[in-house]
Backbone as CSV, one residue per row, in Angstrom:
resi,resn,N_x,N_y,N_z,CA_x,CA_y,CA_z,C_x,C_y,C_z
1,UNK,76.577,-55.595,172.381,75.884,-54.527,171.648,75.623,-53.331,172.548
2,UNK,75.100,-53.739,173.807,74.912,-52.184,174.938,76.205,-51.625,175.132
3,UNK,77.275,-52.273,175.164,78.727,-51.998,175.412,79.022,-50.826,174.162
4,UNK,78.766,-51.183,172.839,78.773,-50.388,171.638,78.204,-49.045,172.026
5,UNK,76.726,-49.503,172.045,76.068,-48.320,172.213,76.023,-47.029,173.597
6,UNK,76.855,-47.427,174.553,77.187,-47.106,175.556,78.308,-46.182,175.179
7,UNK,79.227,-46.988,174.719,80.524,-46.363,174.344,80.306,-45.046,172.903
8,UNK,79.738,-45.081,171.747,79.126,-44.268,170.820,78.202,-43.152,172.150
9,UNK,77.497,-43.214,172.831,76.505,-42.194,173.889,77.375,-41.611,174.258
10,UNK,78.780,-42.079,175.051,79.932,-41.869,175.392,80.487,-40.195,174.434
11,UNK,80.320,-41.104,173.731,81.713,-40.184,172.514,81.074,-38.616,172.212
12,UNK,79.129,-39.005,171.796,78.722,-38.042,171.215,78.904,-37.013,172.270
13,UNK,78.662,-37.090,174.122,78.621,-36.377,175.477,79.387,-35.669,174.948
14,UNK,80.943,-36.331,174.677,82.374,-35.778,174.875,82.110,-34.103,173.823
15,UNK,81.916,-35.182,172.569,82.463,-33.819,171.114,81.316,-32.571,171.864
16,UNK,80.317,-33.063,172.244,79.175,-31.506,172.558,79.593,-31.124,173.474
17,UNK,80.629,-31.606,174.597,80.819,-30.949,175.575,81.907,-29.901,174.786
18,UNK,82.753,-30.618,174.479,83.905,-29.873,173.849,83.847,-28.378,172.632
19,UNK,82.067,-29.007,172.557,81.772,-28.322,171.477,81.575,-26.400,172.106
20,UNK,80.529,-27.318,173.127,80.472,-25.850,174.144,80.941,-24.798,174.861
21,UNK,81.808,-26.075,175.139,83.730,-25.006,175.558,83.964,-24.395,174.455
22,UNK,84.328,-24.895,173.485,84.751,-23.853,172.223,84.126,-22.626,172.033
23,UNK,82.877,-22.805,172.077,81.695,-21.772,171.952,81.972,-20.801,173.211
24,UNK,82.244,-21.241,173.909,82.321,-20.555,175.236,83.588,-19.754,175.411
25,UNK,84.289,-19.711,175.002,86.251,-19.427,174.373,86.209,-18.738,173.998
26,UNK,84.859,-18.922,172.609,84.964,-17.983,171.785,84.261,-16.453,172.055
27,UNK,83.480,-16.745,172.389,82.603,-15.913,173.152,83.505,-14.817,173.986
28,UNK,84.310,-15.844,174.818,84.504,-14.475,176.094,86.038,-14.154,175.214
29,UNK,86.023,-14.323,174.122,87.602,-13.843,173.364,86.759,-12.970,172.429
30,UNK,85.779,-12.500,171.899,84.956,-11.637,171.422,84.353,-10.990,171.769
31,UNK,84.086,-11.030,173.212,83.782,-9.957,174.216,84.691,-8.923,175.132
32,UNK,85.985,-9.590,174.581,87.065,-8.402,174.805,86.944,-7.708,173.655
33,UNK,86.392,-7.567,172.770,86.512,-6.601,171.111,85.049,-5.808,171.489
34,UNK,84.493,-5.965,172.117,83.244,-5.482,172.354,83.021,-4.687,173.487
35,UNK,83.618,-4.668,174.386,83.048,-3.950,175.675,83.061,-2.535,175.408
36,UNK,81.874,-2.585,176.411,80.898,-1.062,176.391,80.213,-0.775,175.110
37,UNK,79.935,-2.486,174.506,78.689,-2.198,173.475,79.341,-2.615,172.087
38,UNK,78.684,-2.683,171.616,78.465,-2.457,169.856,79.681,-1.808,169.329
39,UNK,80.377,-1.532,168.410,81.264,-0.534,168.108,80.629,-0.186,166.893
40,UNK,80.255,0.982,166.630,79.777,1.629,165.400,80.715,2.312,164.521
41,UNK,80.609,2.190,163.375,81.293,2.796,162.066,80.975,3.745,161.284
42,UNK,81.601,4.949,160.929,80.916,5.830,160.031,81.222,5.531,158.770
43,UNK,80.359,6.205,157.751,80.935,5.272,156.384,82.321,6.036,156.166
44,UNK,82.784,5.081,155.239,83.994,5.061,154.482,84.331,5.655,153.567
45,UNK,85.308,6.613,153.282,85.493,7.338,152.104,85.460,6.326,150.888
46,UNK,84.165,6.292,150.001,83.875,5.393,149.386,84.607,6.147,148.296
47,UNK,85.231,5.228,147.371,85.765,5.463,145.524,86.631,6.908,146.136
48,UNK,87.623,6.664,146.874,88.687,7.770,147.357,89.513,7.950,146.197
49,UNK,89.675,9.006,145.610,90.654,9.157,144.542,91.206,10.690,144.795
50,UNK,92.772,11.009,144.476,93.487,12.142,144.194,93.527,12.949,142.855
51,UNK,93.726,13.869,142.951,94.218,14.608,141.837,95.211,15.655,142.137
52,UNK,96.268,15.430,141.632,97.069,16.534,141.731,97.782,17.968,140.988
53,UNK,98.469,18.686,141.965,98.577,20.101,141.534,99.878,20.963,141.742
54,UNK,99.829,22.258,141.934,101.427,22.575,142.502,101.338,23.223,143.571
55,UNK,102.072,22.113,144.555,102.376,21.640,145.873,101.360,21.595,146.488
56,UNK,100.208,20.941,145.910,98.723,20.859,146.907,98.163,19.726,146.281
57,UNK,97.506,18.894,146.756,96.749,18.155,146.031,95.011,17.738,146.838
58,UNK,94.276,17.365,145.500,92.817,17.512,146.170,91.927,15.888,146.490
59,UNK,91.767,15.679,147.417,90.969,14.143,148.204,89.271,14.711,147.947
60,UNK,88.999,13.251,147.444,87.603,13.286,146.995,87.014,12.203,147.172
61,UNK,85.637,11.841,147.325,85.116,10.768,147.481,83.588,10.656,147.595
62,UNK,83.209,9.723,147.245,81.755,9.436,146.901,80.855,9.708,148.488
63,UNK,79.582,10.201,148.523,79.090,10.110,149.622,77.438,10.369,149.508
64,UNK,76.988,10.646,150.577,76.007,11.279,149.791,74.850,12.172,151.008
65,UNK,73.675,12.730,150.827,72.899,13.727,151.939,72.959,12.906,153.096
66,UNK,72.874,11.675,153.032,72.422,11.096,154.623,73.304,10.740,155.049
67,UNK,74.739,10.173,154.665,76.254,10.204,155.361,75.983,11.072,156.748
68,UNK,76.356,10.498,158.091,76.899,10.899,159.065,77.799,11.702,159.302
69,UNK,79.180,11.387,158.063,80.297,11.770,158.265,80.496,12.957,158.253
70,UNK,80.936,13.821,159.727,81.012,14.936,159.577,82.686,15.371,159.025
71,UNK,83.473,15.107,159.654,85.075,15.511,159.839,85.795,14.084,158.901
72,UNK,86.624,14.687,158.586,87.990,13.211,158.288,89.246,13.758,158.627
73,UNK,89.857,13.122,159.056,91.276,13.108,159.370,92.402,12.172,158.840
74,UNK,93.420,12.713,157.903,94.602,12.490,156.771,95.712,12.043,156.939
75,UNK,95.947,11.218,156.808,97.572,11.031,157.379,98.314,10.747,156.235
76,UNK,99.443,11.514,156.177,100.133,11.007,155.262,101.888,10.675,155.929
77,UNK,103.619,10.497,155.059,104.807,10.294,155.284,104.371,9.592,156.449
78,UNK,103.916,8.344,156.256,103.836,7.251,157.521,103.345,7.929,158.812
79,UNK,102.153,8.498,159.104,101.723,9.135,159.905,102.373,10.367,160.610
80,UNK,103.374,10.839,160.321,104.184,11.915,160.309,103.390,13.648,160.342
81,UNK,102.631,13.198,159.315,102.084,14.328,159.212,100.179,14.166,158.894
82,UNK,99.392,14.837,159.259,98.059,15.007,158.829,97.281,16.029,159.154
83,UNK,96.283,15.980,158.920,95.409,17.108,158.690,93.672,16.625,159.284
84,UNK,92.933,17.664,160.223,91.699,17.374,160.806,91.126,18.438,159.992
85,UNK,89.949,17.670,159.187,89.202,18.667,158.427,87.708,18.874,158.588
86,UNK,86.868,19.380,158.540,85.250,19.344,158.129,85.141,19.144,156.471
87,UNK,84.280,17.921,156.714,83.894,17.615,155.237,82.469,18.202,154.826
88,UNK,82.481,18.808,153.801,81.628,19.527,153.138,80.972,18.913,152.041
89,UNK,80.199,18.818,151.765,79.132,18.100,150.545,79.165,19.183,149.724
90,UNK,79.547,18.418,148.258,80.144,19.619,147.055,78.646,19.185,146.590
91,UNK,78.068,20.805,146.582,76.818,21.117,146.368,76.185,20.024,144.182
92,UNK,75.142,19.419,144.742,74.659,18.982,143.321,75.764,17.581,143.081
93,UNK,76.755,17.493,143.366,77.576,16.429,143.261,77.452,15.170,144.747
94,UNK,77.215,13.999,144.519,77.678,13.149,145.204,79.007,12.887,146.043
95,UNK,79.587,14.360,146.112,80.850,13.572,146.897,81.375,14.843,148.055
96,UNK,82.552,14.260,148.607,83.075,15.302,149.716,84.530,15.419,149.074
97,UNK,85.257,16.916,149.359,86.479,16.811,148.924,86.902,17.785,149.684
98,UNK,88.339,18.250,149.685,89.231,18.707,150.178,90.196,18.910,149.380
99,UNK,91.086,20.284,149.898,92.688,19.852,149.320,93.176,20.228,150.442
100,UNK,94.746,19.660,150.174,96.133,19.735,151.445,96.776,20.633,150.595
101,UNK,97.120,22.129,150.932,98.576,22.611,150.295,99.354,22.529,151.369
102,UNK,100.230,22.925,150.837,101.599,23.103,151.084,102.534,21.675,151.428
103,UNK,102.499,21.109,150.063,103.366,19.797,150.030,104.182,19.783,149.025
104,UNK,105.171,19.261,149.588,106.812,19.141,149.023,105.996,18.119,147.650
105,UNK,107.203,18.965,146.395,107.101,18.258,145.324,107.329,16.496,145.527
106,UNK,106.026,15.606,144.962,106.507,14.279,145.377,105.342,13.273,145.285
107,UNK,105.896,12.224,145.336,104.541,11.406,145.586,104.050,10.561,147.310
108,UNK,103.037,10.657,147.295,102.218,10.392,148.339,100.839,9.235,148.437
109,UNK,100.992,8.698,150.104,100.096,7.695,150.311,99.464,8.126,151.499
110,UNK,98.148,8.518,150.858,97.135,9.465,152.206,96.219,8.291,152.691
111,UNK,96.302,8.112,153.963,95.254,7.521,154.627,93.880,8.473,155.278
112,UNK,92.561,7.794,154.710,91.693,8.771,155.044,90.637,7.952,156.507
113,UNK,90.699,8.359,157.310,89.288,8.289,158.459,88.083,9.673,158.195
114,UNK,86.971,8.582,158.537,86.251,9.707,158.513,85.094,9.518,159.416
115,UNK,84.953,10.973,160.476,84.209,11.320,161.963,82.484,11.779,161.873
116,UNK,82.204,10.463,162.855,80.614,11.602,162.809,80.470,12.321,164.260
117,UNK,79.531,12.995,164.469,79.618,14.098,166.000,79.843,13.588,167.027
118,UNK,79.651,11.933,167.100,80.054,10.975,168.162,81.472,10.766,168.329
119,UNK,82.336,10.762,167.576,83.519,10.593,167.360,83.830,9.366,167.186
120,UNK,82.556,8.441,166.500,83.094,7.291,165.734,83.178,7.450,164.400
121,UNK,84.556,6.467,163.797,85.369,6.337,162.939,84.857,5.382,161.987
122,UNK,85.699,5.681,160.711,85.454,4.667,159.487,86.672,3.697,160.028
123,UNK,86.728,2.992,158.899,87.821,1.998,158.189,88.546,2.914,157.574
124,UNK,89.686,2.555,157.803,90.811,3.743,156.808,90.777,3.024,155.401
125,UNK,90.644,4.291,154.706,90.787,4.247,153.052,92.218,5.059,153.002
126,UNK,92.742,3.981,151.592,94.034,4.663,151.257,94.171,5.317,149.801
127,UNK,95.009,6.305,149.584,94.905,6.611,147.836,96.524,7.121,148.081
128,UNK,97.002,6.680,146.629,98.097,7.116,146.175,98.030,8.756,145.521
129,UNK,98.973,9.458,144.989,98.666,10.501,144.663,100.516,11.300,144.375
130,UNK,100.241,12.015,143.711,101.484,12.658,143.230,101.353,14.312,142.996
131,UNK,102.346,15.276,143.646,102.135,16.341,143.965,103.404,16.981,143.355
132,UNK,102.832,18.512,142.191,104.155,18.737,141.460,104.242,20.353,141.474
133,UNK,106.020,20.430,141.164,106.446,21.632,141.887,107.270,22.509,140.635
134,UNK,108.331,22.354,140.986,109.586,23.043,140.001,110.340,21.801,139.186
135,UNK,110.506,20.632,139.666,110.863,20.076,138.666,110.152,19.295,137.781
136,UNK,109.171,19.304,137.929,107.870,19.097,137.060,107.982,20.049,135.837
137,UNK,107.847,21.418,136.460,107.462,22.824,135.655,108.840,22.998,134.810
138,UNK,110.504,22.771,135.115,111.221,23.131,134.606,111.364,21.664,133.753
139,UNK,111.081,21.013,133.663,111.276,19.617,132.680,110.041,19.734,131.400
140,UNK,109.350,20.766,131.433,108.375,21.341,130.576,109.040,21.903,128.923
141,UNK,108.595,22.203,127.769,109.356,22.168,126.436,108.216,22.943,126.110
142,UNK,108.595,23.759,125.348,107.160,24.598,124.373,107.477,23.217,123.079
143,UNK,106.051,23.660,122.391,105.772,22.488,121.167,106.202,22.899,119.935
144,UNK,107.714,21.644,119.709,107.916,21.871,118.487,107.263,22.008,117.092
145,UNK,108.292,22.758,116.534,107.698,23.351,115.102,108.578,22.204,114.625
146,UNK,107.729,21.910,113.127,107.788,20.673,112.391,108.626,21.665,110.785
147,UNK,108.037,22.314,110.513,108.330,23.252,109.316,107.375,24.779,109.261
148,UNK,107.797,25.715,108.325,106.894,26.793,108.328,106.979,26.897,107.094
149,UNK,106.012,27.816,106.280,106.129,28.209,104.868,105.114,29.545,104.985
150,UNK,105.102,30.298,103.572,104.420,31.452,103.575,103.136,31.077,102.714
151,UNK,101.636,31.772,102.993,100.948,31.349,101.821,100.844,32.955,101.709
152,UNK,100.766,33.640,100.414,100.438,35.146,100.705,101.056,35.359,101.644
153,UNK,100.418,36.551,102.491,101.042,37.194,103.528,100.708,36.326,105.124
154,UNK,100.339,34.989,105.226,99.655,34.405,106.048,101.047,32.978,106.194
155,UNK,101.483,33.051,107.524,102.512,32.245,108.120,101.492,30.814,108.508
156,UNK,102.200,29.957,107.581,101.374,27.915,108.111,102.713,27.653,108.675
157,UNK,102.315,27.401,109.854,103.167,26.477,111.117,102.435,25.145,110.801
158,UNK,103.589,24.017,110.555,103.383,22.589,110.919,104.000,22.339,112.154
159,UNK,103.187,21.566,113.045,103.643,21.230,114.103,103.862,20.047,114.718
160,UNK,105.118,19.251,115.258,105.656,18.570,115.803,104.277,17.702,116.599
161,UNK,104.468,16.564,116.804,103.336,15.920,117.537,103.018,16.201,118.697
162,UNK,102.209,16.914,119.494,102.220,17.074,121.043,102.927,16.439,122.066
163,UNK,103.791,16.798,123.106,104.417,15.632,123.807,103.063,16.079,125.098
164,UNK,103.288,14.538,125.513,102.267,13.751,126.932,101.957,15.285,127.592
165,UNK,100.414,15.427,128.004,100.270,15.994,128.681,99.659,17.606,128.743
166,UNK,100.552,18.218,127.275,100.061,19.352,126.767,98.514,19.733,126.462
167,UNK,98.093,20.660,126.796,97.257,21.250,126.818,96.983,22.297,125.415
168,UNK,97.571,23.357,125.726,97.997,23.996,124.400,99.019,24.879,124.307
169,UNK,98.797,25.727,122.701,100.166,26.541,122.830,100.129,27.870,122.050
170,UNK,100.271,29.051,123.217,99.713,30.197,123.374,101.007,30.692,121.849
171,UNK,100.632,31.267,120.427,101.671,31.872,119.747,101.038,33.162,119.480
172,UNK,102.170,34.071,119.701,101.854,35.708,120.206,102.952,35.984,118.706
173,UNK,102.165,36.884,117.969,103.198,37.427,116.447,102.676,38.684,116.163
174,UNK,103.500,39.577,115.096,103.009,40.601,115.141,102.650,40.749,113.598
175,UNK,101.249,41.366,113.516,100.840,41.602,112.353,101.419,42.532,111.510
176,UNK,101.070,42.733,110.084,101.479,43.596,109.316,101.008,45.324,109.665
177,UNK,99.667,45.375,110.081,99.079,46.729,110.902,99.867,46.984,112.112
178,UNK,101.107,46.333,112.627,101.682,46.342,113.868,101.083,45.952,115.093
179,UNK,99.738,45.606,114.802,99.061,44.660,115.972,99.422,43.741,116.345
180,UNK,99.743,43.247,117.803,100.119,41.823,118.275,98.909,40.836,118.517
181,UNK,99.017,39.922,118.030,97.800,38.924,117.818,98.333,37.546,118.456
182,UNK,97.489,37.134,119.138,97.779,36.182,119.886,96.605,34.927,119.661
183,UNK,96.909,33.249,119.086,96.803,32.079,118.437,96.676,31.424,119.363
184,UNK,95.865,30.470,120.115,96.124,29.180,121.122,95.492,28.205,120.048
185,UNK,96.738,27.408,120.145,96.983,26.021,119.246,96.591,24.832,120.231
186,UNK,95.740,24.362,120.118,95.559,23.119,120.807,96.386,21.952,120.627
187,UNK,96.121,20.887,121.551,97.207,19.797,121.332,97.105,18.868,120.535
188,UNK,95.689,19.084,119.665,95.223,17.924,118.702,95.618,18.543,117.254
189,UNK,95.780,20.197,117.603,95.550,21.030,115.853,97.548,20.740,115.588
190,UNK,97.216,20.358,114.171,98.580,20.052,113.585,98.910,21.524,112.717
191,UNK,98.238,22.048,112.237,98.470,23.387,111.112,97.679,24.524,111.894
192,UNK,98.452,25.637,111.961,98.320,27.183,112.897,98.630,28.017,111.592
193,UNK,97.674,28.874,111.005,97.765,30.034,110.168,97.989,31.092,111.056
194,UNK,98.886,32.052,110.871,99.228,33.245,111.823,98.710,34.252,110.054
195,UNK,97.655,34.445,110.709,97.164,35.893,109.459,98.062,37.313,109.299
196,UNK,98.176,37.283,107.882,98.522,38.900,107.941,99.928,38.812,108.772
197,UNK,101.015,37.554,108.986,102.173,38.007,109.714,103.399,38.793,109.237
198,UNK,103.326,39.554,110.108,104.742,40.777,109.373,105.940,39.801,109.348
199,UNK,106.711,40.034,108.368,107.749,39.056,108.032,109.296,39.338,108.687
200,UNK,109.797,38.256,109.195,111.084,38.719,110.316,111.109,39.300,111.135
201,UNK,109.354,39.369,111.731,109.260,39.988,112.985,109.316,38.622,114.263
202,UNK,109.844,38.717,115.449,109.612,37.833,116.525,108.261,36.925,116.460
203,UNK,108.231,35.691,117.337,107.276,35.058,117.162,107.079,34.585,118.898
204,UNK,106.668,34.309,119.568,106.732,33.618,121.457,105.758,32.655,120.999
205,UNK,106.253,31.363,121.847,105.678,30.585,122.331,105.516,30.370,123.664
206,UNK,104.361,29.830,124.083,104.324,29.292,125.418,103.298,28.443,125.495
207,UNK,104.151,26.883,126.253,102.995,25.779,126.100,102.435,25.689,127.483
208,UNK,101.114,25.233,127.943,99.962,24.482,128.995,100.101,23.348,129.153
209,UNK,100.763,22.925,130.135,100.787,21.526,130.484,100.015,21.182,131.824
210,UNK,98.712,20.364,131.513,98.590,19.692,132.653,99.500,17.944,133.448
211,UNK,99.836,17.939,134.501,100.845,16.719,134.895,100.327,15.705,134.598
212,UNK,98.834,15.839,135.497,98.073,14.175,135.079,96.568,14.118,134.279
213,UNK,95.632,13.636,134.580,94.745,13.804,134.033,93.772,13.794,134.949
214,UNK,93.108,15.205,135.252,91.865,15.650,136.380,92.749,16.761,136.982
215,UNK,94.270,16.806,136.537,95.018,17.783,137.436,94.477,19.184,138.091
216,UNK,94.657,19.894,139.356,93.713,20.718,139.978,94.507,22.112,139.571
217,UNK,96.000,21.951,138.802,96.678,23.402,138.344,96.875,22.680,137.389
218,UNK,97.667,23.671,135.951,98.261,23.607,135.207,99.775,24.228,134.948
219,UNK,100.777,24.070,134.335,101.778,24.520,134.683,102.294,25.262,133.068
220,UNK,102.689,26.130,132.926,103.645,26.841,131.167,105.168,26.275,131.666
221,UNK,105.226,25.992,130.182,106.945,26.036,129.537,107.405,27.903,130.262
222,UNK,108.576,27.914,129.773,109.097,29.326,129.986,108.706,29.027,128.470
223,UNK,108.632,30.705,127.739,108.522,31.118,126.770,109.843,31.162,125.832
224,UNK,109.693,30.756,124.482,110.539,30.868,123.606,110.293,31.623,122.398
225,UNK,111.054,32.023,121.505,111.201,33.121,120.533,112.092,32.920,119.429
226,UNK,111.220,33.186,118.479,112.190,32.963,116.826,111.438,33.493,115.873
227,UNK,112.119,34.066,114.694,112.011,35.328,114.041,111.590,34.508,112.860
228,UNK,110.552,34.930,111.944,110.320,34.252,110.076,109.738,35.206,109.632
């Protein structure tokens, strides 16, 4: 029985010794991540989201008066390219933003850091984002007409269902007094009365397209023209 209990006294020595080494391993393998202190963090571009525009797009993010964060710095095309900014607190709003122009029509993956006067860093936040140019703008359509008819002297445009994205649609006609009168048709209104339109005179369209939704520009069709 002492032989038992000798041998069990034995065993428990061993695992706590072993236990301590481990502890001890661990320790001086976590004190290489540490030297010269603590490592401090500034916050994080919290709820980072894009919106885009033509050839610029705008970085935004939640923050708030007592944030540290003075500066952030952008990286985008696999660190290729970025940008060192001062972040500014958008007055009455909770957040900090920025825009980058001058970017090639395209889509993009911005990595954000962000600096307090010490020159410690966040955690990088990432946001996707898409930035539009000429072939955006030339793949644009003014909004079809569905049918027209006369009531009296007053032109009813039916109109074609809005395609994705439209905003509205500027129609410029000329009245019977020879005044040019100008209509913005929204993208929800299906029927446009053009009052008083002189008959077989020209008509222009031109549609408002925003790309996405929060977009920071908007972009027009080229203008089109037809006579009733």
């Amino acid at each position: 029985m002492k032989f038992i209990y000798n041998i069990f006294t034995m065993l428990i020595s061993i695992l706590l010794l072993s236990s301590i080494t481990s502890c001890e391993k661990m320790s001086d393998t976590y004190s290489e991540y540490v030297k010269g202190g603590e490592i401090v963090y500034t916050p994080k571009a919290d709820s980072l989201k894009s919106n885009g525009g033509k050839n610029r797009i705008k970085l935004s993010w939640l923050s708030n008066k007592l944030s540290n964060a003075t500066r952030a710095k952008i990286y985008w095309n696999n660190k290729a390219d970025s940008i060192d900014r001062t972040v500014t607190f958008v007055s009455g709003v909770p957040r900090f933003e920025l825009i980058i122009d001058n970017l090639l029509e395209g889509s993009y993956s911005f990595d954000v850091y962000t600096f307090d006067n010490n020159g410690n860093t966040s955690i990088k936040v990432t946001a996707a984002g898409n930035v539009y140019g000429d072939n955006y703008k030339n793949s644009l359509i003014n909004r079809k007409i569905l049918s027209t008819n006369y009531v009296g002297a007053d032109l009813i445009i039916n109109w074609v269902l809005a395609e994705p994205g439209l905003v509205d649609t500027q129609v410029t006609h000329t009245a019977n007094d020879g005044s040019s009168q100008t209509v913005s048709v929204l993208a929800q209104d299906k029927i446009t009365t053009l009052i008083d339109h002189k008959k077989n005179t020209e008509i222009k369209l031109e549609s408002q397209y925003l790309p996405e939704e929060g977009a920071i520009d908007s972009f027009f069709s080229g203008e089109t023209f037809f006579s009733k």
